[in-house]
PDB file of N, CA, C and O in Angstrom, chain B, residues numbered from 101:
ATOM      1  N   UNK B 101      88.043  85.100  -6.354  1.00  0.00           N
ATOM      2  CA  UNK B 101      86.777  85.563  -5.846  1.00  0.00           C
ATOM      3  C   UNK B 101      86.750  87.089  -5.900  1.00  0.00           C
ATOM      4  O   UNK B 101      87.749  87.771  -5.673  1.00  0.00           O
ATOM      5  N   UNK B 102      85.277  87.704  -6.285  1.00  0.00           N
ATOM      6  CA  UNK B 102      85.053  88.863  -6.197  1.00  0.00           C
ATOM      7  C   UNK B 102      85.229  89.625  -4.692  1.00  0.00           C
ATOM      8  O   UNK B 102      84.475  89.214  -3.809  1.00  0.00           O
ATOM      9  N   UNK B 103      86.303  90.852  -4.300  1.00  0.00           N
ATOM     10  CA  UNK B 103      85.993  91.012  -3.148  1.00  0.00           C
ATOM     11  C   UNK B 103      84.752  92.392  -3.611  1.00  0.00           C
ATOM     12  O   UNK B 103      84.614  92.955  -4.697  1.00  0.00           O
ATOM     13  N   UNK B 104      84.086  92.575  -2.449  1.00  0.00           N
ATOM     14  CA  UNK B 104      82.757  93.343  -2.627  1.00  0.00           C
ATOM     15  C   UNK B 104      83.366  94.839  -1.331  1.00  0.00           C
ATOM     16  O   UNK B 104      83.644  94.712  -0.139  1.00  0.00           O
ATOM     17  N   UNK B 105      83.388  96.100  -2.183  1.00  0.00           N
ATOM     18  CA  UNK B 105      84.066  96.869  -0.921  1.00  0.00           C
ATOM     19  C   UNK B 105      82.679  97.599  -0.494  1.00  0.00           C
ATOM     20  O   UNK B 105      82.522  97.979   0.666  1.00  0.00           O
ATOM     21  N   UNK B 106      81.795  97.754  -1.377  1.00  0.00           N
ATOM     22  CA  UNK B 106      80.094  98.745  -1.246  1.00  0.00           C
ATOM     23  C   UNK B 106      79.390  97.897  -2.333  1.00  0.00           C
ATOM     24  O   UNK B 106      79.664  97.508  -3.469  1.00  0.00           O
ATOM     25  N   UNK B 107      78.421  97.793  -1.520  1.00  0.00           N
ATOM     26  CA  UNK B 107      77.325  97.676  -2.553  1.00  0.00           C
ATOM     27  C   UNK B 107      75.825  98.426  -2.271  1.00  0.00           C
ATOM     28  O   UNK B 107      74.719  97.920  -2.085  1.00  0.00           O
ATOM     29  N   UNK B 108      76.153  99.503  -2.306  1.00  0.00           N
ATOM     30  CA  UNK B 108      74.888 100.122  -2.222  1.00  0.00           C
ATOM     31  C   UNK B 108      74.688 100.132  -3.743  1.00  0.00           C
ATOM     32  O   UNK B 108      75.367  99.711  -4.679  1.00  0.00           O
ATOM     33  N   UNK B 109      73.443 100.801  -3.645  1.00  0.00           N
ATOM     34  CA  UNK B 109      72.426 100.830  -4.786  1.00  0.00           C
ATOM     35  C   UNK B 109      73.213 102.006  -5.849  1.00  0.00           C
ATOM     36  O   UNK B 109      73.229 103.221  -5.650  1.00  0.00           O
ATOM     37  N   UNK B 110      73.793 101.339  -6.918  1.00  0.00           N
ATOM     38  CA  UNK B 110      73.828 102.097  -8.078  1.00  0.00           C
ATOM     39  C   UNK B 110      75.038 102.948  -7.756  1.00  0.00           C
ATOM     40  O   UNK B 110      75.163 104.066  -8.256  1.00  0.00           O
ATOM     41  N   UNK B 111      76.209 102.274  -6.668  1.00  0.00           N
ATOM     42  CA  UNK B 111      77.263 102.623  -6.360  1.00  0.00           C
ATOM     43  C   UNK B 111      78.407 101.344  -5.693  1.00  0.00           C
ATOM     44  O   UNK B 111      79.241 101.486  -4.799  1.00  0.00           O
ATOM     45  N   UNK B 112      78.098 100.197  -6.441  1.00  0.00           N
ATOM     46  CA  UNK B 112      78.363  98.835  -5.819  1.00  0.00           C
ATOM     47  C   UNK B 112      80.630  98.907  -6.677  1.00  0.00           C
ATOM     48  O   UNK B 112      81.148  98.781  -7.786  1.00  0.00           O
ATOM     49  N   UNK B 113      81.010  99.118  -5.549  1.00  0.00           N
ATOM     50  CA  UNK B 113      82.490  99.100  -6.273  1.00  0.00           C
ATOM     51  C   UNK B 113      82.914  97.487  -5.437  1.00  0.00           C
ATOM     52  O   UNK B 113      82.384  97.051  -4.415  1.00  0.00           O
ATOM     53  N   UNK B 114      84.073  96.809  -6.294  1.00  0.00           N
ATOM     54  CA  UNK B 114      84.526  95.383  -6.102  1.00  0.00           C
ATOM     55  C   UNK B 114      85.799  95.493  -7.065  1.00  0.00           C
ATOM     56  O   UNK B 114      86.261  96.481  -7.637  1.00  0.00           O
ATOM     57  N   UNK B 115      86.105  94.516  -7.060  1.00  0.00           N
ATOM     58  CA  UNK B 115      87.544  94.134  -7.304  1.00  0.00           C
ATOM     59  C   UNK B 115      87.783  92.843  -7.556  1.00  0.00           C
ATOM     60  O   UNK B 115      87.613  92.039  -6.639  1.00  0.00           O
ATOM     61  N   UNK B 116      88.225  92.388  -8.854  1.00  0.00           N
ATOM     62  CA  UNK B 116      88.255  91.426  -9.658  1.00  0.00           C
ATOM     63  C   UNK B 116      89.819  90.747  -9.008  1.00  0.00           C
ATOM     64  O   UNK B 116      90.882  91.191  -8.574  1.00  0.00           O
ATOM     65  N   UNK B 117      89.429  89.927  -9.163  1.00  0.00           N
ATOM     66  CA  UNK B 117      91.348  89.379  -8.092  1.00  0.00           C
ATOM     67  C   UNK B 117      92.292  89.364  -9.204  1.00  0.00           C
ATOM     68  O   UNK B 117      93.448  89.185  -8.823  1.00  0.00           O
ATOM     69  N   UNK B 118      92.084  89.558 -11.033  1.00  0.00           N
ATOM     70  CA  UNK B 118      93.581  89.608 -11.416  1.00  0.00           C
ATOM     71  C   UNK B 118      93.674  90.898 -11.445  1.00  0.00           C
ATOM     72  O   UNK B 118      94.598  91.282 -12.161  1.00  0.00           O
ATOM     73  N   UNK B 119      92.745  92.166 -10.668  1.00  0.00           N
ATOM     74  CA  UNK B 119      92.892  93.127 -10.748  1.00  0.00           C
ATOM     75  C   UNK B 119      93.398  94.031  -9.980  1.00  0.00           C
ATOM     76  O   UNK B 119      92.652  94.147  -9.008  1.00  0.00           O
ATOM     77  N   UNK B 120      94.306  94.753  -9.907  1.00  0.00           N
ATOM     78  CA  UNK B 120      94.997  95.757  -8.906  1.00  0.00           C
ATOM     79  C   UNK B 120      93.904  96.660  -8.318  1.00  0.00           C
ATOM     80  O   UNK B 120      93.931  96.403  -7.114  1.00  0.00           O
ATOM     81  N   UNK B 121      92.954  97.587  -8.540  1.00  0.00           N
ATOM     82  CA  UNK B 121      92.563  98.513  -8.173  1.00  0.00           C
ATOM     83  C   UNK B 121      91.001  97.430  -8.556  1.00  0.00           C
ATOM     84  O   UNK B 121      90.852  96.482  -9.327  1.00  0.00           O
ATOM     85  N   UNK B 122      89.814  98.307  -7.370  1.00  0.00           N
ATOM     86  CA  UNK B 122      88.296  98.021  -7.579  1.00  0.00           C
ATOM     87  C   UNK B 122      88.136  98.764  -9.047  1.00  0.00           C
ATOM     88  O   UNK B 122      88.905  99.526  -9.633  1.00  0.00           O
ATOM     89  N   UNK B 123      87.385  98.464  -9.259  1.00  0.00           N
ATOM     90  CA  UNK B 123      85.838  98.717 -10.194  1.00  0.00           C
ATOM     91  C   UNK B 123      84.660  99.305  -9.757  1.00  0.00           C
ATOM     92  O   UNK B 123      84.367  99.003  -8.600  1.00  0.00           O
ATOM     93  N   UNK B 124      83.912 100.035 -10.316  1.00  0.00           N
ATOM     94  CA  UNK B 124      82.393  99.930 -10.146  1.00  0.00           C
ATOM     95  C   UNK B 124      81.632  99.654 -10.818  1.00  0.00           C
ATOM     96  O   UNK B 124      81.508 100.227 -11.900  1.00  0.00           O
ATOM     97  N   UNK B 125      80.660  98.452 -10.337  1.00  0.00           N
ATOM     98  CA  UNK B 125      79.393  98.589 -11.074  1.00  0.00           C
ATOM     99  C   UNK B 125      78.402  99.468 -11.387  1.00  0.00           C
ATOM    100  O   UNK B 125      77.630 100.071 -10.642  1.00  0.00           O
ATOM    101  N   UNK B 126      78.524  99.477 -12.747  1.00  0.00           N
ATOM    102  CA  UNK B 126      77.509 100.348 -13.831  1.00  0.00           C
ATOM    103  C   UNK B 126      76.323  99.679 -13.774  1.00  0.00           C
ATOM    104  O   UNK B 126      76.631  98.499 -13.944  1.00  0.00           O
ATOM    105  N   UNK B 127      74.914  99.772 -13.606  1.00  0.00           N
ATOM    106  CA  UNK B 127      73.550  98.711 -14.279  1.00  0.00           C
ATOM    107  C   UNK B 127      73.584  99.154 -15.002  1.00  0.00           C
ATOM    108  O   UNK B 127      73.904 100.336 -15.125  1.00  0.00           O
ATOM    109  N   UNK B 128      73.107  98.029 -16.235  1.00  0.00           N
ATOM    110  CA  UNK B 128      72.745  97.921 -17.746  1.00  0.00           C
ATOM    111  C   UNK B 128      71.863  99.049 -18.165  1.00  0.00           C
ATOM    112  O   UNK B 128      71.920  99.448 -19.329  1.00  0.00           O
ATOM    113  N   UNK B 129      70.880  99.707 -17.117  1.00  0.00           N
ATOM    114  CA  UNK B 129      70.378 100.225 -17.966  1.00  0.00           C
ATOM    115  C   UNK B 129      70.620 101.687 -17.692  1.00  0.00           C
ATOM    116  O   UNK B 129      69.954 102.516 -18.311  1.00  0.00           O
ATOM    117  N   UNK B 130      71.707 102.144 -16.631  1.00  0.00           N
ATOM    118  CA  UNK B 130      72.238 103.024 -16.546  1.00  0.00           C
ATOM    119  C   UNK B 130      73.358 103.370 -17.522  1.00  0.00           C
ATOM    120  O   UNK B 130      73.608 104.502 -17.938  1.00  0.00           O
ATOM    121  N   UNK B 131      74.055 102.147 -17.858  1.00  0.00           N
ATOM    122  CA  UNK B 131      75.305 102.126 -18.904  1.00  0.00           C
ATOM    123  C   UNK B 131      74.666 102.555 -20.095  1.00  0.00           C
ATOM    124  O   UNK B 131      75.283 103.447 -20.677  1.00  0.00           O
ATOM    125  N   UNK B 132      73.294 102.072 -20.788  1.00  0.00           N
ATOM    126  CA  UNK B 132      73.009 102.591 -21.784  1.00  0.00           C
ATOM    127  C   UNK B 132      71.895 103.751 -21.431  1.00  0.00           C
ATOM    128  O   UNK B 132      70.888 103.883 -22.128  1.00  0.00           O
ATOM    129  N   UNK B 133      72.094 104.358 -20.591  1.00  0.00           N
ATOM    130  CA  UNK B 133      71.424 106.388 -20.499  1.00  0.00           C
ATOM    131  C   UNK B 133      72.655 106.799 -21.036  1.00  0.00           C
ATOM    132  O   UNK B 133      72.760 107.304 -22.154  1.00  0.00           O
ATOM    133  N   UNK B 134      73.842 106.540 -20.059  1.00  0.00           N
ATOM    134  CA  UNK B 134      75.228 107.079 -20.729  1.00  0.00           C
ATOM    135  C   UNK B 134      75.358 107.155 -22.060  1.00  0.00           C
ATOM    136  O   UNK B 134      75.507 108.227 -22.647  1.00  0.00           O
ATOM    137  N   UNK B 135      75.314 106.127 -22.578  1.00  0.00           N
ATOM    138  CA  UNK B 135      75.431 105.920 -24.103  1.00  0.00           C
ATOM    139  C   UNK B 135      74.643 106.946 -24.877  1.00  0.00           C
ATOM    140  O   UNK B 135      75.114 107.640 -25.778  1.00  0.00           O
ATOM    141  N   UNK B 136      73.378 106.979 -24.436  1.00  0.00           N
ATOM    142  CA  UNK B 136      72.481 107.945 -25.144  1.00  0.00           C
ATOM    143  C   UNK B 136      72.894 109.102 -24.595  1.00  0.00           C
ATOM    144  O   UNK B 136      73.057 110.004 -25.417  1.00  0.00           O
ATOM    145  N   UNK B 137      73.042 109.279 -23.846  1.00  0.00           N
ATOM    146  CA  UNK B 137      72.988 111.072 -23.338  1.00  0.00           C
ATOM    147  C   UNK B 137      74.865 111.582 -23.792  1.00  0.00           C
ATOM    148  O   UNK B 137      75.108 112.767 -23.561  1.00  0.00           O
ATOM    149  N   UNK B 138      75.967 110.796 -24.339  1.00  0.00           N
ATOM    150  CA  UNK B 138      76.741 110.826 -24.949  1.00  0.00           C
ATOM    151  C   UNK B 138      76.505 111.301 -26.831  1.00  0.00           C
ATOM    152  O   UNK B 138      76.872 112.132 -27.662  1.00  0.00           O
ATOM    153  N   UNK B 139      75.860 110.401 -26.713  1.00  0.00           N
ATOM    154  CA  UNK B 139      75.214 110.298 -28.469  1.00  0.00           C
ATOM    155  C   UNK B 139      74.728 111.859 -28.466  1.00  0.00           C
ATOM    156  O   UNK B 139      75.389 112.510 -29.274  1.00  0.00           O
ATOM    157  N   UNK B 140      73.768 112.612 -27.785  1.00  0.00           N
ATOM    158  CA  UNK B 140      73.129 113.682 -27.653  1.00  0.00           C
ATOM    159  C   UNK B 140      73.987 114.734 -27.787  1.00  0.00           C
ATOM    160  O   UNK B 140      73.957 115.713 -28.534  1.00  0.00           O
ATOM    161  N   UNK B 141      75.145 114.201 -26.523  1.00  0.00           N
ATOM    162  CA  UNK B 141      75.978 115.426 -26.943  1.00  0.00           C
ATOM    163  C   UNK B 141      76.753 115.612 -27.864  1.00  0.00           C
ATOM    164  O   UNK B 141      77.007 116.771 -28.190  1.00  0.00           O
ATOM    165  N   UNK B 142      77.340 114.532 -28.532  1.00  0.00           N
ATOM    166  CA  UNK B 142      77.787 114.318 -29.913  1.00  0.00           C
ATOM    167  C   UNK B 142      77.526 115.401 -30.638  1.00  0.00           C
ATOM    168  O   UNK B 142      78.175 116.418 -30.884  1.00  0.00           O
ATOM    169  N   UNK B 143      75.606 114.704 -31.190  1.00  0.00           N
ATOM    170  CA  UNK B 143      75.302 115.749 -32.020  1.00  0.00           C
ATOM    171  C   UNK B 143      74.896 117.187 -31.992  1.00  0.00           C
ATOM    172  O   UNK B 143      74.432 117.945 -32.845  1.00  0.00           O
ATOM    173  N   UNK B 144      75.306 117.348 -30.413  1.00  0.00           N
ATOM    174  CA  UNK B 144      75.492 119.136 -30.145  1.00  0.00           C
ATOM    175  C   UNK B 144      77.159 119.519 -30.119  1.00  0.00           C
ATOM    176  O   UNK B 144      77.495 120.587 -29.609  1.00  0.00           O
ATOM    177  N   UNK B 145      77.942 118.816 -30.556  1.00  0.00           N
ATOM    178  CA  UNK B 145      78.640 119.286 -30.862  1.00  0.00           C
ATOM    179  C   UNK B 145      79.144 119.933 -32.350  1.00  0.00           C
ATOM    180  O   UNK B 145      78.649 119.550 -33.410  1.00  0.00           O
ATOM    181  N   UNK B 146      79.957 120.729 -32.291  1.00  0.00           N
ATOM    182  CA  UNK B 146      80.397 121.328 -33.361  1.00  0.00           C
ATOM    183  C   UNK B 146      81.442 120.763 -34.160  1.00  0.00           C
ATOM    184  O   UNK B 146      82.591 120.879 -33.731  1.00  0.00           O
ATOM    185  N   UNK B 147      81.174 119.946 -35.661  1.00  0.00           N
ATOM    186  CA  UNK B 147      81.583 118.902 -36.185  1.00  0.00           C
ATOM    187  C   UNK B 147      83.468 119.370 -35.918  1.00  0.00           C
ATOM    188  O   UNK B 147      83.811 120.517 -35.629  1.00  0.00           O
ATOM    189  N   UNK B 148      84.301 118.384 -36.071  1.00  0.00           N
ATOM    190  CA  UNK B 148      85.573 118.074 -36.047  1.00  0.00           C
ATOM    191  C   UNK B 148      86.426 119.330 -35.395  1.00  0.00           C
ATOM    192  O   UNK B 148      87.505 119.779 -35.781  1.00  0.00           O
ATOM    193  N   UNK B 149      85.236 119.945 -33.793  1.00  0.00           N
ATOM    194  CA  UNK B 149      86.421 120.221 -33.106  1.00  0.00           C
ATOM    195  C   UNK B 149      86.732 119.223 -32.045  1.00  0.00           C
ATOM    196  O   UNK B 149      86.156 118.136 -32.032  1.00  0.00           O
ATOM    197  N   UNK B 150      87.559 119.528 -31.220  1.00  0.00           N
ATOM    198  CA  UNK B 150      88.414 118.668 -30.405  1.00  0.00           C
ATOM    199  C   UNK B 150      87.432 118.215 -29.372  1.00  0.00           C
ATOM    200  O   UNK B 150      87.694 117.080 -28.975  1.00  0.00           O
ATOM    201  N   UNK B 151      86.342 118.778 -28.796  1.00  0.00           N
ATOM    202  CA  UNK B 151      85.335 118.336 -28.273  1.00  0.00           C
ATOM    203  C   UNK B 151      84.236 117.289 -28.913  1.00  0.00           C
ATOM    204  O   UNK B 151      83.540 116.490 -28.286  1.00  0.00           O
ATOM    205  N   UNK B 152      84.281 117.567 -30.674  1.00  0.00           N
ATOM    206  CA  UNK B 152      83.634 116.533 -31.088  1.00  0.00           C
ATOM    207  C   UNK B 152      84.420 115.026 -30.983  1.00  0.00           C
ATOM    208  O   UNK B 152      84.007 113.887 -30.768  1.00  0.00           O
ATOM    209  N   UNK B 153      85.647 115.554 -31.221  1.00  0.00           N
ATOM    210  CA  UNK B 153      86.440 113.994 -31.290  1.00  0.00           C
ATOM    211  C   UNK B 153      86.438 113.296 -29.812  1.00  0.00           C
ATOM    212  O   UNK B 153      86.435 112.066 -29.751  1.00  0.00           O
ATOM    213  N   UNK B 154      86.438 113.845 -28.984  1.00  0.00           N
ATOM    214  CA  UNK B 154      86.600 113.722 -27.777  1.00  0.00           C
ATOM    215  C   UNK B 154      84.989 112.896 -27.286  1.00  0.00           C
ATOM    216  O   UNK B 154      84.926 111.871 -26.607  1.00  0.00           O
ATOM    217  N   UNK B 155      83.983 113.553 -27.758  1.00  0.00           N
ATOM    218  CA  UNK B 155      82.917 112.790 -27.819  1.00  0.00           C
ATOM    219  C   UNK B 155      82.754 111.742 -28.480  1.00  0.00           C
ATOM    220  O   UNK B 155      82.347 110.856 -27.727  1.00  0.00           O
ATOM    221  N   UNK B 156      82.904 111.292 -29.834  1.00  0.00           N
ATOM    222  CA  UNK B 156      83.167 110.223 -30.626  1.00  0.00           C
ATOM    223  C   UNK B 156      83.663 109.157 -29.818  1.00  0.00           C
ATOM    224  O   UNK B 156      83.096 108.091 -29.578  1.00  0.00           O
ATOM    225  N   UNK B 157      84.864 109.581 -29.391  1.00  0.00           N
ATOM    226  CA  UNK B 157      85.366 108.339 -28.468  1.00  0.00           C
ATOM    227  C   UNK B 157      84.962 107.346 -27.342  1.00  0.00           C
ATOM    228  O   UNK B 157      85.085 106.140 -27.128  1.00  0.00           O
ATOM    229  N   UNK B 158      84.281 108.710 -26.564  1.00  0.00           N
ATOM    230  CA  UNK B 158      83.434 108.578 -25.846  1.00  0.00           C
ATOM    231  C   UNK B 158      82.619 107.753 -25.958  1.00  0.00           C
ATOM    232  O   UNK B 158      82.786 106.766 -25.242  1.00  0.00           O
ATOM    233  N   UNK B 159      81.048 107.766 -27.136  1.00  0.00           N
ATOM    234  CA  UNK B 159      80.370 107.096 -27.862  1.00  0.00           C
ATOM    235  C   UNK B 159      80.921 106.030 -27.981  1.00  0.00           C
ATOM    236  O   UNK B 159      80.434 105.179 -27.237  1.00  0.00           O
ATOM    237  N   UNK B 160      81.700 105.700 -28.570  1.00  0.00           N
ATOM    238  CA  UNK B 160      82.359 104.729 -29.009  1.00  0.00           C
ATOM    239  C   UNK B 160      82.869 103.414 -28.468  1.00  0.00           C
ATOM    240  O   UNK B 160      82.887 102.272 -28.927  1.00  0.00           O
ATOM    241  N   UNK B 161      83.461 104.202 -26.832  1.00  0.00           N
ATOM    242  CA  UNK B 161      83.987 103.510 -25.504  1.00  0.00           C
ATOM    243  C   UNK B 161      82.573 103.114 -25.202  1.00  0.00           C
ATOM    244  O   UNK B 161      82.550 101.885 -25.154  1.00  0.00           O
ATOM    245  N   UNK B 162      81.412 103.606 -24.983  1.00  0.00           N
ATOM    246  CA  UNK B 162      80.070 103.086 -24.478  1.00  0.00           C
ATOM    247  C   UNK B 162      79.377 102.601 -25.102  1.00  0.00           C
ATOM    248  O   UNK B 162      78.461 102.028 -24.512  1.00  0.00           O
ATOM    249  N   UNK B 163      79.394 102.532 -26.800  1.00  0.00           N
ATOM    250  CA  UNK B 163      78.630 101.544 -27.629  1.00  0.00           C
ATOM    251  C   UNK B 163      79.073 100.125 -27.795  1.00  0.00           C
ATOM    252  O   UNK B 163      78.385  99.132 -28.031  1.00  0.00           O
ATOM    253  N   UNK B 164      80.832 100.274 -27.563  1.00  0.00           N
ATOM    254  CA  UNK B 164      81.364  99.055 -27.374  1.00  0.00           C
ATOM    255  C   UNK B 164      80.761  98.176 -25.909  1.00  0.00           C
ATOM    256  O   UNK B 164      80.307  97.034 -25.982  1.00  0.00           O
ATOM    257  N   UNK B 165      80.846  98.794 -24.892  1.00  0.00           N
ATOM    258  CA  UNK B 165      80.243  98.152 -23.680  1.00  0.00           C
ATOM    259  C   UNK B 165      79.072  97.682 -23.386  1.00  0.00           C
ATOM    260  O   UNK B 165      78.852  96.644 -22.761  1.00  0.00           O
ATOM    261  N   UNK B 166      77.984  98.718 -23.996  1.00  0.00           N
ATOM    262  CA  UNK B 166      76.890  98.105 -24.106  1.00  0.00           C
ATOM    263  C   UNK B 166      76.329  97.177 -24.800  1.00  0.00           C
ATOM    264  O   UNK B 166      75.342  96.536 -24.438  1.00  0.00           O
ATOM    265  N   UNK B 167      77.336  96.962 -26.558  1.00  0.00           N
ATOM    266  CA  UNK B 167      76.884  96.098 -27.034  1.00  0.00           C
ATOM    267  C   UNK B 167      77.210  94.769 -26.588  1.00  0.00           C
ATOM    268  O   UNK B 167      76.388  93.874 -26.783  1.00  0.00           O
ATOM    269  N   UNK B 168      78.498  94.476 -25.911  1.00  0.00           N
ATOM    270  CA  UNK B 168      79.236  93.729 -25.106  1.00  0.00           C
ATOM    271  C   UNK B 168      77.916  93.042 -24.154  1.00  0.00           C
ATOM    272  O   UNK B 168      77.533  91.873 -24.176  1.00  0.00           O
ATOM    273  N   UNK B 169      77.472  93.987 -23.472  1.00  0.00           N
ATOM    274  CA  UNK B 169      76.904  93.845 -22.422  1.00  0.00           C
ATOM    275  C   UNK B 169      75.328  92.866 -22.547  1.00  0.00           C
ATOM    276  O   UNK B 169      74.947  91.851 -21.964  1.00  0.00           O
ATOM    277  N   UNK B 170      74.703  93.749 -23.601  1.00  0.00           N
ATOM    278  CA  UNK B 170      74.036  92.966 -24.834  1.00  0.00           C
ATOM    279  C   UNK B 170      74.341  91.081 -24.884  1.00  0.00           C
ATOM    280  O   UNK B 170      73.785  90.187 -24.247  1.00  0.00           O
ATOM    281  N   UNK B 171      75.426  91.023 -25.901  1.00  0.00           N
ATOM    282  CA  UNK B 171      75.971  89.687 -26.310  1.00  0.00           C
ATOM    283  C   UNK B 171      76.159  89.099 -25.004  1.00  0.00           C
ATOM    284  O   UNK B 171      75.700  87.956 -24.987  1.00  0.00           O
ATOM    285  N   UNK B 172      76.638  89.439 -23.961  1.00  0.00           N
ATOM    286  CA  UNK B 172      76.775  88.467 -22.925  1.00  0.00           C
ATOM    287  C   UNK B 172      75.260  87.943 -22.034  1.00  0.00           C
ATOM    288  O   UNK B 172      74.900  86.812 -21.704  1.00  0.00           O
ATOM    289  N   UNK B 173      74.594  89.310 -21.831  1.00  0.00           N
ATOM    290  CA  UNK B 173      73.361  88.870 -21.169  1.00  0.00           C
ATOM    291  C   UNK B 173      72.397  87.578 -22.385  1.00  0.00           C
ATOM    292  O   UNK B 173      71.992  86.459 -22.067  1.00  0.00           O
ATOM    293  N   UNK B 174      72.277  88.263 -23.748  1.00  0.00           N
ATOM    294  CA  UNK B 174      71.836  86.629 -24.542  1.00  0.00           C
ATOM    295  C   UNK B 174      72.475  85.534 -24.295  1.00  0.00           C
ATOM    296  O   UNK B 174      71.946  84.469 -23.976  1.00  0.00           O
ATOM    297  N   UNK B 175      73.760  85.760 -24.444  1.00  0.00           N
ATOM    298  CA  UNK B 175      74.166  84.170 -24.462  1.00  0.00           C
ATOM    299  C   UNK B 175      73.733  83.482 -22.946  1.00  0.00           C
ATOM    300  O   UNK B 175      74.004  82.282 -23.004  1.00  0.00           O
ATOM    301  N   UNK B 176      73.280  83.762 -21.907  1.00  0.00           N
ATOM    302  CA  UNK B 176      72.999  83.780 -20.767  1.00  0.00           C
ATOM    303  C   UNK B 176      71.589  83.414 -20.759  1.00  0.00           C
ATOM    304  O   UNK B 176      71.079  82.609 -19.980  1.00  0.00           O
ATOM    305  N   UNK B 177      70.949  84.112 -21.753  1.00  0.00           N
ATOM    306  CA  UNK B 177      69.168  83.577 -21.821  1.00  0.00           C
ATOM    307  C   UNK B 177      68.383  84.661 -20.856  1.00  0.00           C
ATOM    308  O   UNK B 177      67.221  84.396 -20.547  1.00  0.00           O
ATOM    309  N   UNK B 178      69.048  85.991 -20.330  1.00  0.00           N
ATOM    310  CA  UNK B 178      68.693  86.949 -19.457  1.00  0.00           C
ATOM    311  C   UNK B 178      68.427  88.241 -20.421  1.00  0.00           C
ATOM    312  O   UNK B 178      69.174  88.717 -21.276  1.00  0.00           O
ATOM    313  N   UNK B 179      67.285  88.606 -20.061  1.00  0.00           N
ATOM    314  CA  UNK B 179      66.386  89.916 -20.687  1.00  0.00           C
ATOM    315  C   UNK B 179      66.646  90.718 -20.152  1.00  0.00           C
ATOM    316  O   UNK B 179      66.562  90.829 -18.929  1.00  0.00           O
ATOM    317  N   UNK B 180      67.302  92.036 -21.433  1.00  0.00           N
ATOM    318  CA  UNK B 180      67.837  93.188 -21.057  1.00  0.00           C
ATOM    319  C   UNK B 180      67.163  94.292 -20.284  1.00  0.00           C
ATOM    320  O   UNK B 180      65.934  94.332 -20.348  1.00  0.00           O
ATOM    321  N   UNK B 181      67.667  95.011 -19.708  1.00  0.00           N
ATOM    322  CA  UNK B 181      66.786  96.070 -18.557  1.00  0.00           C
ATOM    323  C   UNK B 181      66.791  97.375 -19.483  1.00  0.00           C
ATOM    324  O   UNK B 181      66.875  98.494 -18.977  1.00  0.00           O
ATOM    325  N   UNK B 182      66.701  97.186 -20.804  1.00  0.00           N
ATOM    326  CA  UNK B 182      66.268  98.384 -21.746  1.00  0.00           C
ATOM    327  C   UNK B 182      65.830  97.535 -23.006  1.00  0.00           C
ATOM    328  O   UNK B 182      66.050  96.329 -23.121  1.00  0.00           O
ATOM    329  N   UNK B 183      65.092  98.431 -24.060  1.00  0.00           N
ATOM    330  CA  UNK B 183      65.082  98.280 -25.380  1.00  0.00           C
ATOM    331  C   UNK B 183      66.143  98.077 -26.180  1.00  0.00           C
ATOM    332  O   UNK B 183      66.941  99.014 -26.177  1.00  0.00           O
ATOM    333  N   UNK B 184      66.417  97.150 -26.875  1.00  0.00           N
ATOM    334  CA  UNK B 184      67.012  97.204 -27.989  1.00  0.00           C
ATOM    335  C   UNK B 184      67.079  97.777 -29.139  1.00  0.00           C
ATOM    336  O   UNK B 184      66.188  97.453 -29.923  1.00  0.00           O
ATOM    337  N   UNK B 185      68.006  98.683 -29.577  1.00  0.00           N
ATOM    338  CA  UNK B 185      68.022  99.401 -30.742  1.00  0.00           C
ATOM    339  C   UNK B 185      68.162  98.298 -31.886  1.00  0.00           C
ATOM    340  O   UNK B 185      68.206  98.638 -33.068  1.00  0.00           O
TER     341      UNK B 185
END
C-alpha cells in the first residue's frame, strides 16, 4: 500500500512500499511544462558546452516520463491534462 505523507495541492509526496525513501507527485500537466521549459532552455543553450549536455539529459529524463506517462494514461482509456505533440 501507498503510504500518503502530504497531499496538498501540487506537493502530494508518498512512498511506494518496495521503496526506501517517498516520492513526489508531479501532475501530468505540470511534468510536461517541465519538459517544455527544459526544451527552451536547450535551445538557449550554447551547442556542445557542458551546460548543453547537461540539458539534453535533462530533456531526455522528461521526454522519457512524459511519454511514459502518455502510454499509461491510454492504455487506461483516461484523457491527457495537455495536448499532444
Amino acid at each position: 500500500m501507498v503510504e500518503i505523507y502530504s497531499d496538498a495541492t501540487n506537493a502530494s509526496v508518498m512512498r511506494h512500499p518496495d521503496r526506501k525513501f517517498p516520492g513526489m507527485l508531479i501532475q501530468g500537466d505540470s511534468l510536461d511544462n517541465m519538459h517544455s521549459m527544459a526544451v527552451a532552455a536547450l535551445s538557449a543553450a550554447e551547442p556542445d558546452s557542458d551546460q548543453w549536455h547537461d540539458l539534453k539529459e535533462l530533456v531526455d529524463e522528461l521526454e522519457a516520463r512524459v511519454n511514459f506517462y502518455v502510454k499509461v494514461l491510454k492504455a487506461h482509456g483516461l484523457e491527457l491534462p495537455f495536448p499532444e505533440s
